[in-house]
C-alpha angles and dihedrals in degrees: 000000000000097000091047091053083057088059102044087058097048091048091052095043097043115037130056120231088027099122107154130026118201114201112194103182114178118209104208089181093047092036078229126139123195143199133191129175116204130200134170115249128197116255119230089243132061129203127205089266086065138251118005123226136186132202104235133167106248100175135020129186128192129182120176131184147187117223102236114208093291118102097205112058138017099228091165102101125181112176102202095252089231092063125109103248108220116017122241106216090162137223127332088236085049097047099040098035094241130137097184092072118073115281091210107062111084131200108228129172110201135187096266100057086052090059088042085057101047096047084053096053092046085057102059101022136032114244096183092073 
């Protein structure tokens, strides 16, 4: 996740629009899947150059699992109880800087869609190789 977080900041720092950042990291060791959403926030302080921000992980999300004796699906689920269930990405107009789309309808990943994803992709790949 280091080199995501990298990333994250460099996105957020770089390149304009780019308002929020989601890290989704898979540890195939730990059976954990993480996610993290990054935004910039405003320091407290301004320089002559304006207004200072800062990339800084708002949100974070992890979900891990034990595979039960059935091969085909990990239906043991532990949300780290810490996490921000569910995950508040915003609104598409605060995400894509656009006031045109709808301000109300916000985009959310919660636990269980995490869990939705990873038995899916149990299903049709394996994840244990």
């Amino acid at each position: 996740m280091a080199a995501l977080r990298l990333d994250a900041r460099w996105w957020l720092g770089n390149v304009d629009g780019v308002k929020v950042v989601l890290l989704v990291g898979y540890d195939r060791d730990g059976k954990k899947v993480r996610l993290e959403k990054w935004t910039n926030v405003t320091l407290d302080r301004s320089t002559r150059s304006g207004i200072q921000k800062a990339a800084t992980q708002e949100q974070w999300m992890e979900v891990s699992w034990t595979q039960t004796t059935s091969e085909s699906s990990p239906n043991s689920f532990h949300i780290d109880p810490q996490s921000n269930d569910p995950l508040l990405l915003g609104s598409a107009g605060d995400i894509l800087d656009d006031i045109t789309l709808p301000p109300s309808m916000d985009y959310i990943i919660s636990s269980m869609d995490v869990q939705e994803l990873v038995e899916d992709v149990y299903q049709n790949f394996s994840l244990d190789n």
